[in-house]
PyMOL Python script that loads the backbone (N, CA, C, O; Angstrom):
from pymol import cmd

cmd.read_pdbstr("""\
ATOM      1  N   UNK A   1     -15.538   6.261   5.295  1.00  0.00           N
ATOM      2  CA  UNK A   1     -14.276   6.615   5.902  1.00  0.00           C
ATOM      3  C   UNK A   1     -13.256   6.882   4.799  1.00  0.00           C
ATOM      4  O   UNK A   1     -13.265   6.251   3.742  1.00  0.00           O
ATOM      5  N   UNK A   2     -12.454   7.758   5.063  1.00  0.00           N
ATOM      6  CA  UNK A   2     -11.479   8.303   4.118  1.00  0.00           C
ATOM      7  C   UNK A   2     -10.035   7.460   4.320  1.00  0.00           C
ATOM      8  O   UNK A   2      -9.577   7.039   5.382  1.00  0.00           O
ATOM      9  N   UNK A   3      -9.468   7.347   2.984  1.00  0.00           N
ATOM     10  CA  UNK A   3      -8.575   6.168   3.132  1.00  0.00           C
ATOM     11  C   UNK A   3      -7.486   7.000   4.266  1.00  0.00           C
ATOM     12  O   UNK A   3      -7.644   8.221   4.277  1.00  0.00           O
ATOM     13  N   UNK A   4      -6.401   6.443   5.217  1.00  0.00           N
ATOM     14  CA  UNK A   4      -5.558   6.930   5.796  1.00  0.00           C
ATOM     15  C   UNK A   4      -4.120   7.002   5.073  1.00  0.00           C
ATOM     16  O   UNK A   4      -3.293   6.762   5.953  1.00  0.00           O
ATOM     17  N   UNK A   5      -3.556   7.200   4.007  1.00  0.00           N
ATOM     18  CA  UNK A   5      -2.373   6.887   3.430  1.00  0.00           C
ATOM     19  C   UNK A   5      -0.827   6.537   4.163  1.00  0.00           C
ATOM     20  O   UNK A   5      -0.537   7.270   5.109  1.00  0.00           O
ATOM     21  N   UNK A   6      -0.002   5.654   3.849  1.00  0.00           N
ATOM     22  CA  UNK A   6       1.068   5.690   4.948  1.00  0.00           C
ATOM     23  C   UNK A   6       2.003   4.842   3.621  1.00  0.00           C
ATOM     24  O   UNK A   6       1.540   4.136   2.725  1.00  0.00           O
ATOM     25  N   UNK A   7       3.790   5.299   3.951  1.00  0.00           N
ATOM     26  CA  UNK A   7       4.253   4.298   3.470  1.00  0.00           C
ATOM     27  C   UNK A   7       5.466   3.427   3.820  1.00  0.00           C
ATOM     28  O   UNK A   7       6.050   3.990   4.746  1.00  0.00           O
ATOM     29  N   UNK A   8       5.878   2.686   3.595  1.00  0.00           N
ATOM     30  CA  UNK A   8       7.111   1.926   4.344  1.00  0.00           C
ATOM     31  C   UNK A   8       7.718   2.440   5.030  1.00  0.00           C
ATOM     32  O   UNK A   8       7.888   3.591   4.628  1.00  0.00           O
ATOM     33  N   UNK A   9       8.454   2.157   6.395  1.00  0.00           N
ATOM     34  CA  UNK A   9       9.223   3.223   7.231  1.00  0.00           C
ATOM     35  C   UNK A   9      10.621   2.611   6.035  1.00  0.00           C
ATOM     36  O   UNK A   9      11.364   3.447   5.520  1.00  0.00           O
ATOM     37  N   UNK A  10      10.741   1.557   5.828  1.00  0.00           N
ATOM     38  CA  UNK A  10      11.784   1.421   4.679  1.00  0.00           C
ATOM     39  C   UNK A  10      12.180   1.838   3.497  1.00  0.00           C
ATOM     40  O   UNK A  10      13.249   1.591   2.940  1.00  0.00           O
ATOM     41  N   UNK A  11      11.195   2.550   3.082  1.00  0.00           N
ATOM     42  CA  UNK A  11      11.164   3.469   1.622  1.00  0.00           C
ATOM     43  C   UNK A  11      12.251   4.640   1.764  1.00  0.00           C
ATOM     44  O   UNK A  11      12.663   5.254   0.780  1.00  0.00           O
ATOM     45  N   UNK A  12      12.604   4.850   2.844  1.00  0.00           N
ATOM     46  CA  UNK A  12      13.474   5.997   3.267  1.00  0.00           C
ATOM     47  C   UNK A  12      13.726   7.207   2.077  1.00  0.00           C
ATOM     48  O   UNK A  12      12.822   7.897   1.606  1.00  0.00           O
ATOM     49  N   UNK A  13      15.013   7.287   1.748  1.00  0.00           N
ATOM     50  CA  UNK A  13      15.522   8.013   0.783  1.00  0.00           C
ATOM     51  C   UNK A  13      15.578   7.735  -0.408  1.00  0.00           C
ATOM     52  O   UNK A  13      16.470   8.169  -1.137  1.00  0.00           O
ATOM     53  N   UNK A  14      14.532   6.879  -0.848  1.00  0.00           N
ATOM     54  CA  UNK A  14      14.995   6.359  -2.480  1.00  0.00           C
ATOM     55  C   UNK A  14      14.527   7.255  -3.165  1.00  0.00           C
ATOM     56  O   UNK A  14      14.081   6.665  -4.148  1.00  0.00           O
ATOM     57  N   UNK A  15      14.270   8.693  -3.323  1.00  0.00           N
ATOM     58  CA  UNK A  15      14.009   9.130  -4.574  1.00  0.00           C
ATOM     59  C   UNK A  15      12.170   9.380  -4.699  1.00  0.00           C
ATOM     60  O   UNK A  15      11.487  10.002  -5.512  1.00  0.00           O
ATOM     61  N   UNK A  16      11.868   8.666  -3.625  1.00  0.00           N
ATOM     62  CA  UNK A  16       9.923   8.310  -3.917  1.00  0.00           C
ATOM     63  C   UNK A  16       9.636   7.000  -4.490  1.00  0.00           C
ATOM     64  O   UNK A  16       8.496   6.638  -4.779  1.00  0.00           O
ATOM     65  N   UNK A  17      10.770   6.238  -4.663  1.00  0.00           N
ATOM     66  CA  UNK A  17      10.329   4.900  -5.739  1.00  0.00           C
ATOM     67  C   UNK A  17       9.836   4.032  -4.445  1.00  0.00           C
ATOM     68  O   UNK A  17      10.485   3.393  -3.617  1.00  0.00           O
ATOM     69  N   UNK A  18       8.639   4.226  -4.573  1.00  0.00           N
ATOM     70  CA  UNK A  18       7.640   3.417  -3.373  1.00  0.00           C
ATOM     71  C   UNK A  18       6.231   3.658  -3.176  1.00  0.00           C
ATOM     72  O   UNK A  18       5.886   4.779  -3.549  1.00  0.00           O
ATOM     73  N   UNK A  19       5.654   3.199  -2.874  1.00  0.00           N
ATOM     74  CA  UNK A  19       3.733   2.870  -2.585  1.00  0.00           C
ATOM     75  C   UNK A  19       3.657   3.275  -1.329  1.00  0.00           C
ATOM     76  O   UNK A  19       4.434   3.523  -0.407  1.00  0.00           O
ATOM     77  N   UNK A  20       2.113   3.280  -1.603  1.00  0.00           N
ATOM     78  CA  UNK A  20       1.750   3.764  -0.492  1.00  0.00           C
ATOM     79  C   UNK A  20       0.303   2.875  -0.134  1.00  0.00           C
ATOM     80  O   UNK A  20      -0.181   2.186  -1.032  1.00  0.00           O
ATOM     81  N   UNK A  21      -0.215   2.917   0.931  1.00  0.00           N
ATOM     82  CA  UNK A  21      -1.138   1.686   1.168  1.00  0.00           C
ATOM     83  C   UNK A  21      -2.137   2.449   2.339  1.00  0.00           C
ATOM     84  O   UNK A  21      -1.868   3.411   3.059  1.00  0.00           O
ATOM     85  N   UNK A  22      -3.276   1.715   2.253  1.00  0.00           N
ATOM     86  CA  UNK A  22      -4.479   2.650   2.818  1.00  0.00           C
ATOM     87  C   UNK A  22      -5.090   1.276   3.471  1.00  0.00           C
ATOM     88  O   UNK A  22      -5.726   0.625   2.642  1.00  0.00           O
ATOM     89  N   UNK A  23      -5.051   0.874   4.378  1.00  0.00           N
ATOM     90  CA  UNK A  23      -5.655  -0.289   4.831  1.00  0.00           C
ATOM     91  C   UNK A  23      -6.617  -0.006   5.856  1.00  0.00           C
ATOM     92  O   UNK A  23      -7.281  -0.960   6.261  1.00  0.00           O
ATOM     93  N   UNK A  24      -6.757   0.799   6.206  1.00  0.00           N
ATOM     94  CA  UNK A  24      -7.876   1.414   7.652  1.00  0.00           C
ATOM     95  C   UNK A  24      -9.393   1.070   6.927  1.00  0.00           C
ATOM     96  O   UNK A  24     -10.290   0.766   7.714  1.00  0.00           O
ATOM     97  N   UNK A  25      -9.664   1.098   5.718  1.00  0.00           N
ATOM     98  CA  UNK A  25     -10.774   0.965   5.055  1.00  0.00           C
ATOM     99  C   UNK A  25     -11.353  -1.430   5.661  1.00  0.00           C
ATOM    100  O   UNK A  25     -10.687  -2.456   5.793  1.00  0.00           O
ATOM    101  N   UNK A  26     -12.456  -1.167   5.757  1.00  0.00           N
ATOM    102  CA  UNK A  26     -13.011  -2.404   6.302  1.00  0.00           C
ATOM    103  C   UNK A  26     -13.129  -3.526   4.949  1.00  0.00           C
ATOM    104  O   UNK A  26     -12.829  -4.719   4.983  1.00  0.00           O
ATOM    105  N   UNK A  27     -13.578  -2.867   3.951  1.00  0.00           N
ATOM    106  CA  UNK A  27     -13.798  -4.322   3.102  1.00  0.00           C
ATOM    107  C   UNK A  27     -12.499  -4.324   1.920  1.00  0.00           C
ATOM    108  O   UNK A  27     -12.425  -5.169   1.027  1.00  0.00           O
ATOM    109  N   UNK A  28     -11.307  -2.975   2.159  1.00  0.00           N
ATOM    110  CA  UNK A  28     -10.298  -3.479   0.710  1.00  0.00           C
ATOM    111  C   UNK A  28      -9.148  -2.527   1.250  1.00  0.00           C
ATOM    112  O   UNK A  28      -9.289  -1.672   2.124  1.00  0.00           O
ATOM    113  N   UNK A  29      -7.820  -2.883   0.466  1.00  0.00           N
ATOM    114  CA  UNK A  29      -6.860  -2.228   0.951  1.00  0.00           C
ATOM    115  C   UNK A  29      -6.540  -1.859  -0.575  1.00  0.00           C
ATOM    116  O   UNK A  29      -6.474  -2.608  -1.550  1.00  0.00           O
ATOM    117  N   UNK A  30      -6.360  -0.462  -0.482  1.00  0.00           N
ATOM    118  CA  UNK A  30      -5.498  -0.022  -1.401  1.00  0.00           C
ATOM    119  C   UNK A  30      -4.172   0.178  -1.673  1.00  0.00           C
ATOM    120  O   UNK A  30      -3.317   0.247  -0.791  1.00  0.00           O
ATOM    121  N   UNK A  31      -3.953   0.275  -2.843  1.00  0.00           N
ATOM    122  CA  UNK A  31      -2.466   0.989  -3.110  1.00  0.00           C
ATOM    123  C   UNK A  31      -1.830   1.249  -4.372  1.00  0.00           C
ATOM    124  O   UNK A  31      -1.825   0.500  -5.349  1.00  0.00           O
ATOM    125  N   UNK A  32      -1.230   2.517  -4.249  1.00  0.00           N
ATOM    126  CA  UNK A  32      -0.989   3.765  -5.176  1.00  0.00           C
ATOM    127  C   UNK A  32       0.728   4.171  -5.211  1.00  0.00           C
ATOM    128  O   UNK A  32       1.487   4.392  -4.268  1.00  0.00           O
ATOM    129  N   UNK A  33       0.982   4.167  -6.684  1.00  0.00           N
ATOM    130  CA  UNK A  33       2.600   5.061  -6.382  1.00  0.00           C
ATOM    131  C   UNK A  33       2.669   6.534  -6.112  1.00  0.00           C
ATOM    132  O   UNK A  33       2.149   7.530  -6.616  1.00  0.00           O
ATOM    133  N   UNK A  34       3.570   6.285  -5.052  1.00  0.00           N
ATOM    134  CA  UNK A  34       4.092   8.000  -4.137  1.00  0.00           C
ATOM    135  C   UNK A  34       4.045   9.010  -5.172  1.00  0.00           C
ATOM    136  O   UNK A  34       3.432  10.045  -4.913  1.00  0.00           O
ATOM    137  N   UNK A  35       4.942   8.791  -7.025  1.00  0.00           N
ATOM    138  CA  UNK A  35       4.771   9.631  -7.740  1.00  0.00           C
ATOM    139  C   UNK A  35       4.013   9.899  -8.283  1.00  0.00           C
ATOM    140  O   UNK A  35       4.066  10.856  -9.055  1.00  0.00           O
ATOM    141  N   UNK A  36       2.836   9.064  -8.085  1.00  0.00           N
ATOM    142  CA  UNK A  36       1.936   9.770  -9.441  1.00  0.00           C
ATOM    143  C   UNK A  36       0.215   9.587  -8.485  1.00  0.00           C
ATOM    144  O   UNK A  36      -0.815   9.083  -8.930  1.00  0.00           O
ATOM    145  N   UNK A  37       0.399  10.074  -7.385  1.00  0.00           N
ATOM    146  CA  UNK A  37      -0.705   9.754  -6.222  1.00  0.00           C
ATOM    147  C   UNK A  37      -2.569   9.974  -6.898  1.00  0.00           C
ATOM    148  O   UNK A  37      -3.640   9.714  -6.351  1.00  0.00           O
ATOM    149  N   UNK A  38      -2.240  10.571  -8.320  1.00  0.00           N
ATOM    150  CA  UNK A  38      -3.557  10.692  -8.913  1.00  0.00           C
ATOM    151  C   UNK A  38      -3.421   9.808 -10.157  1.00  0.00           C
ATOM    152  O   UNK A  38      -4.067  10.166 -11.141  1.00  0.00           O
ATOM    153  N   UNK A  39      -2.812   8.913 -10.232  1.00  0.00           N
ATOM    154  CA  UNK A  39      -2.627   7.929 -11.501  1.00  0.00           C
ATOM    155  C   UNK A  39      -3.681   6.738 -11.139  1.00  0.00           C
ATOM    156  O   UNK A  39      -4.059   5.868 -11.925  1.00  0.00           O
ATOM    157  N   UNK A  40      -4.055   6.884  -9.839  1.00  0.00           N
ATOM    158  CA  UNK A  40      -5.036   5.475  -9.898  1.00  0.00           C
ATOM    159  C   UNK A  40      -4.657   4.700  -8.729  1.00  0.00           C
ATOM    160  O   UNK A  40      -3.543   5.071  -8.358  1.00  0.00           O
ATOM    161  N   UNK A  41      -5.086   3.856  -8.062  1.00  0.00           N
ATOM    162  CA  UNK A  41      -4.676   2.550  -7.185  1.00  0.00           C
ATOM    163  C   UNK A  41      -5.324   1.265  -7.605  1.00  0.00           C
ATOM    164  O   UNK A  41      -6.162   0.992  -8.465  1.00  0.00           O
ATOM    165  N   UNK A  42      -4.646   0.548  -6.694  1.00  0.00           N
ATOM    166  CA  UNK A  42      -4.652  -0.953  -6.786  1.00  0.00           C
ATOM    167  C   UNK A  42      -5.468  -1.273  -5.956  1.00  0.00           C
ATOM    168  O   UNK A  42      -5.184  -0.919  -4.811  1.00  0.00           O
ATOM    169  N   UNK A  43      -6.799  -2.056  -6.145  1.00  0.00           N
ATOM    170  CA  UNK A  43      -7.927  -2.785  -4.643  1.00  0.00           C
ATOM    171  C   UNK A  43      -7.277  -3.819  -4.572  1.00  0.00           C
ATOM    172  O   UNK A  43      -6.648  -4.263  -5.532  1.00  0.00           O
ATOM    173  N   UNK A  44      -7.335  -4.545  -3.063  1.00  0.00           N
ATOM    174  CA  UNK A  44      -6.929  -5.613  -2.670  1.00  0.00           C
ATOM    175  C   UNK A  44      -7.960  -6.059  -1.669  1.00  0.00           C
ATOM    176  O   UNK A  44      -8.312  -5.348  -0.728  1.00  0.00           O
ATOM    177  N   UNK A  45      -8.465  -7.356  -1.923  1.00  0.00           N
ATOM    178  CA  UNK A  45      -9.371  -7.887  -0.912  1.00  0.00           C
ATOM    179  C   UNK A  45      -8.412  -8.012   0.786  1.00  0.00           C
ATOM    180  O   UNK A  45      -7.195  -8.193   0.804  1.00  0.00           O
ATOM    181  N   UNK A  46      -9.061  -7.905   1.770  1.00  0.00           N
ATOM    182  CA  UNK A  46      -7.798  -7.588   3.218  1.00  0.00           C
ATOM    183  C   UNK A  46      -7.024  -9.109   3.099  1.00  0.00           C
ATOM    184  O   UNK A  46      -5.798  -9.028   3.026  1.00  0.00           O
ATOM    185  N   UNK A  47      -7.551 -10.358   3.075  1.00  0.00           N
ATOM    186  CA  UNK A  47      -7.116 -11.651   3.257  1.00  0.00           C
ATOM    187  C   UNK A  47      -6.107 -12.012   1.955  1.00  0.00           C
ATOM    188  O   UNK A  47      -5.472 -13.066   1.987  1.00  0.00           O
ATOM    189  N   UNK A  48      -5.998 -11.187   0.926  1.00  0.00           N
ATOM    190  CA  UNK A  48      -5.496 -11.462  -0.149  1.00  0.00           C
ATOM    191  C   UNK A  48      -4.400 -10.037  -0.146  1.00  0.00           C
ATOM    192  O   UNK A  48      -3.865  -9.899  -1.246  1.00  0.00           O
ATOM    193  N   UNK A  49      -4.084  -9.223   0.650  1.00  0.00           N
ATOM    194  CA  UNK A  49      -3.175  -8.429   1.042  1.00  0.00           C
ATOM    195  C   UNK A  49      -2.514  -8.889   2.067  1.00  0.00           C
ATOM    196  O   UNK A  49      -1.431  -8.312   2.173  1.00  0.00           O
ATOM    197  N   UNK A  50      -2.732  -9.829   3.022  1.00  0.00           N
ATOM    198  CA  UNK A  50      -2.295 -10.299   4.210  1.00  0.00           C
ATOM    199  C   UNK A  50      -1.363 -11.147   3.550  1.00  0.00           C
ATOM    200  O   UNK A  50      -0.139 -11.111   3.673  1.00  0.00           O
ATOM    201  N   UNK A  51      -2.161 -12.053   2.708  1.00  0.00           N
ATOM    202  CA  UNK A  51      -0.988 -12.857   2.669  1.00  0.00           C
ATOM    203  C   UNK A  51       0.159 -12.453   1.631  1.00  0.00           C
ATOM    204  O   UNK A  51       1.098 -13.246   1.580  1.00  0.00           O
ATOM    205  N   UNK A  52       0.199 -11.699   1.069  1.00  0.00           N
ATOM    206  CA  UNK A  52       0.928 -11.143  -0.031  1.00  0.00           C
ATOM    207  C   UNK A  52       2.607 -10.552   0.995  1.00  0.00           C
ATOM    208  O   UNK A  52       3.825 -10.723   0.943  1.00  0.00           O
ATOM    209  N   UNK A  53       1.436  -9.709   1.943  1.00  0.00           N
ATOM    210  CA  UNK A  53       2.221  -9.061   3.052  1.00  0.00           C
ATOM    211  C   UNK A  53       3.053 -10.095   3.901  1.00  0.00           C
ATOM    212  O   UNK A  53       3.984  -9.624   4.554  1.00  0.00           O
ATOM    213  N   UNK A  54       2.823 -11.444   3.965  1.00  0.00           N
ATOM    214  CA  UNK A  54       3.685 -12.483   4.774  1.00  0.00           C
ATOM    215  C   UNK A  54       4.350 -13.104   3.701  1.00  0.00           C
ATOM    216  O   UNK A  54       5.565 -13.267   3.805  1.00  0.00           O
ATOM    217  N   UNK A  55       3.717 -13.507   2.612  1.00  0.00           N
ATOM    218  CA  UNK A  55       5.071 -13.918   1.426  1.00  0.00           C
ATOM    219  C   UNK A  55       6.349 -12.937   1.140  1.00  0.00           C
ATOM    220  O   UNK A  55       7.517 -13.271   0.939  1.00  0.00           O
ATOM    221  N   UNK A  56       5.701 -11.444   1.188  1.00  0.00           N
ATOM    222  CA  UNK A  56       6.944 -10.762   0.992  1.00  0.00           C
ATOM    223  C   UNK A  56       8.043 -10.630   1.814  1.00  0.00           C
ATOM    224  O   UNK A  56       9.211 -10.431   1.480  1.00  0.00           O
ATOM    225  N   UNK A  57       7.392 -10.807   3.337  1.00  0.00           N
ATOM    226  CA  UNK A  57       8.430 -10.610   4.414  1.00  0.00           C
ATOM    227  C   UNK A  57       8.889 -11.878   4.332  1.00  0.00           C
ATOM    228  O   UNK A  57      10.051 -11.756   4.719  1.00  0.00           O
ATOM    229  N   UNK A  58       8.701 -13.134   4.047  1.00  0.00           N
ATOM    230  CA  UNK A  58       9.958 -13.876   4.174  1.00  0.00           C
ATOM    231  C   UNK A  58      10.728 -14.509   3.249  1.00  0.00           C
ATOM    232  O   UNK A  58      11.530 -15.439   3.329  1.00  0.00           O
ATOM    233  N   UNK A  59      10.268 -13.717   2.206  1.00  0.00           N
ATOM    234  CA  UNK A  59      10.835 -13.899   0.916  1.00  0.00           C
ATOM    235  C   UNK A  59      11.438 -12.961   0.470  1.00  0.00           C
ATOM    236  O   UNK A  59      11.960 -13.035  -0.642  1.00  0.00           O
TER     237      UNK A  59
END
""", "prot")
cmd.dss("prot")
cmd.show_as("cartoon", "prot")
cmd.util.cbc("prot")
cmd.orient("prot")
């Protein structure tokens, strides 16, 4: 399966200074900066993106 790319509905107008994240994939979530979308990404195991994803929101 091909990653689905998407990025913050909060990233709004900054310029592009923001990621982008591919999580539809079953065993890893990626993620890549908006500017440089062929510079490479980041693997993330899903349980070790989850929680990253709940520390950030309430922190």
């Amino acid at each position: 399966m091909a990653p689905a790319w998407r990025k913050a509905t909060r990233s709004g107008g900054n310029g592009g200074s923001c990621v982008e994240v591919a999580d539809n994939l079953a065993d890893v979530v990626l993620v890549r900066d908006t500017k440089d979308r062929d510079g490479g990404t980041l693997q993330f195991d899903p349980s070790a993106w989850r929680s990253f994803v709940t520390f950030a929101k309430h922190h």
